[in-house]
Structures are given as C-alpha cells and as structure tokens.
C-alpha positions as CSV (number, residue, x, y, z in Angstrom):
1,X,77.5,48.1,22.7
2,X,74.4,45.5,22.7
3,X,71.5,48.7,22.6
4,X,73.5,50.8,19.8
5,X,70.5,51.1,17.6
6,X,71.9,49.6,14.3
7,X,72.7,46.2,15.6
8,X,70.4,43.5,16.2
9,X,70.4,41.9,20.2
10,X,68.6,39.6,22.0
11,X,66.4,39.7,25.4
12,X,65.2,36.9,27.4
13,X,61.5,36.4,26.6
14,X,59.6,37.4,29.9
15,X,55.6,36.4,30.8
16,X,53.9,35.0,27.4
17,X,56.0,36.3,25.4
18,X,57.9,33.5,22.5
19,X,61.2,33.8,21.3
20,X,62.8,34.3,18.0
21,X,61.4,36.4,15.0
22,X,61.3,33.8,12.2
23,X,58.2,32.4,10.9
24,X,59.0,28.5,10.1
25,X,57.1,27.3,7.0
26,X,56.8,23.7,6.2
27,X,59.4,22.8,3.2
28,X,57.1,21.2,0.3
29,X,57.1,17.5,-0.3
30,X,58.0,15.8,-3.4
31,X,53.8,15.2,-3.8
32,X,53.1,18.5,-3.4
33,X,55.3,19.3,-6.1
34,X,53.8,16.5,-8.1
35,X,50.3,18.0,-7.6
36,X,51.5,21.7,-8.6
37,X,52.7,20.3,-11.6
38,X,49.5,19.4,-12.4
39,X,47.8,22.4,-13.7
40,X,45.1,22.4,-11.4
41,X,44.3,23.8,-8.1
42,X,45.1,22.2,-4.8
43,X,42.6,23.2,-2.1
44,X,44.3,23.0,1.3
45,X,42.5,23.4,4.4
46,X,41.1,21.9,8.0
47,X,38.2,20.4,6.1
48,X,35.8,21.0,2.7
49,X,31.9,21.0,3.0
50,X,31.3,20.4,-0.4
51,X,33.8,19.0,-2.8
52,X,30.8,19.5,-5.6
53,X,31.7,23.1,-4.9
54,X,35.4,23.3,-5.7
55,X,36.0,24.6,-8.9
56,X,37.0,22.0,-12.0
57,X,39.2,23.3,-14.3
58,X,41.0,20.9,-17.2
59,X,43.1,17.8,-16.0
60,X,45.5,17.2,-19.3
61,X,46.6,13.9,-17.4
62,X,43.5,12.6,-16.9
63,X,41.2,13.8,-19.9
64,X,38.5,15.8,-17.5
65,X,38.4,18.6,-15.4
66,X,39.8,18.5,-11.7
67,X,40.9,19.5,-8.2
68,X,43.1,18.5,-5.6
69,X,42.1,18.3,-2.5
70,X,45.3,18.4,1.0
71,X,43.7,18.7,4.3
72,X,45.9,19.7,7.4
73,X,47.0,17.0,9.1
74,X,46.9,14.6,6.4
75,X,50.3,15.5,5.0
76,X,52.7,12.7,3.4
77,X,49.7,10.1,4.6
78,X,46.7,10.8,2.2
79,X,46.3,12.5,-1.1
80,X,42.6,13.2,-2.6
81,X,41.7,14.5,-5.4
82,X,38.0,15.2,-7.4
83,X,37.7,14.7,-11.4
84,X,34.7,15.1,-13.7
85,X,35.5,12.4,-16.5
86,X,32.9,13.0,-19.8
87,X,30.7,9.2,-20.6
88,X,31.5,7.9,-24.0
89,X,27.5,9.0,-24.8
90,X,28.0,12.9,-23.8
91,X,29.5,13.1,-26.7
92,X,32.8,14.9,-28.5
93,X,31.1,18.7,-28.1
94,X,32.6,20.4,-25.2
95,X,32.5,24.1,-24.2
96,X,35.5,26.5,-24.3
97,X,33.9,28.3,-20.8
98,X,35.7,25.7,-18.2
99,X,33.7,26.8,-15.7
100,X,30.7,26.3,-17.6
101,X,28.2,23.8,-15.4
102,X,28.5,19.9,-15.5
103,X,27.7,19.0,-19.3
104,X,24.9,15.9,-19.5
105,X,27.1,12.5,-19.2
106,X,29.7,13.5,-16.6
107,X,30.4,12.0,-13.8
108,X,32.3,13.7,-10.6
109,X,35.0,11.8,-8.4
110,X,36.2,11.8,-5.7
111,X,39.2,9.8,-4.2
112,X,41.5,9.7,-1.4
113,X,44.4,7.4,-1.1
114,X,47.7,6.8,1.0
115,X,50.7,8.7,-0.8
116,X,53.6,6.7,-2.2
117,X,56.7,7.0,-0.3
C-alpha cells in the first residue's frame, strides 16, 4: 500500500507548498577548481565592502599573499582576485605571522577579468 509507513510516496503539492525534497547545488566549474587549487581563500558572496578587509594569506603562484574574490551572479563570466605583491625596496625580511599587517613597500591589487572558456 502507498501509506505503509516504511515506503516512500508522493502527494500533490497543495497552496504554497513546492515539490520534491532534494536540494539542487550548482556542480563546480573547471575555474572554481582552478581557484581551490590555489591555496587561498575564495570569498563568495552578493557583494564585498571592503576587499582591504579580506584576509591575505601566501599566493605560491604569484610570490605575495592573496584572495579570491566570486560574487553571485558573476559565475563563468568574471573572476577577481586581490594580491599584495612586496616592492623590490621592502626588502628580503618577511614575517612568519601571515596575518601580520601590510609590511612597508607592498602594494594591494585588485583585479577582475572575463574567465577563459
């Protein structure tokens, strides 16, 4: 029988009520793959106030510190990213805190640029 209570069975949905029990997750994209493999975070969200307040951590690719940045809607169209790179004058000394504040001579980035397809 449909209402025997170890089996699953289906009602119509009535009033607001949607259909199905699944939640359907977007599959990742061969960039967001690319930017996991990375190292470094990936802030995803509607929008940022302050990309001088995302936290830089070390960008082996690249030589500074970093963070990418994937806003909703933006998807397989844009990919941004913000990088600290160290001037040739700052110097060879670095700290081993990586959240230590911005050392005298760096310079912060930011970019955002269509994705490859």
């Amino acid at each position: 029988m449909p209402h025997d209570k170890d089996q699953m069975h289906w009602h119509e949905p009535a009033g607001n009520k949607k259909a199905g029990f699944g939640q359907f997750k977007k599959q990742p994209t061969p960039y967001d793959a690319f930017m996991e493999s990375e190292g470094i975070p990936v802030f995803r969200g509607i929008g940022i106030g302050k990309v001088q307040n995302l936290p830089l951590v070390p960008w082996k690719r690249t030589g500074g510190r970093g963070h990418y940045i994937q806003l909703f809607g933006t998807e397989t169209k844009w990919g941004c990213y913000v990088v600290e790179v160290r001037s040739a004058r700052a110097g060879a000394a670095t700290t081993s805190n990586s959240s230590a504040r911005r050392p005298s001579g760096a310079a912060t980035w930011s970019r955002c640029r269509p994705q490859a397809r």
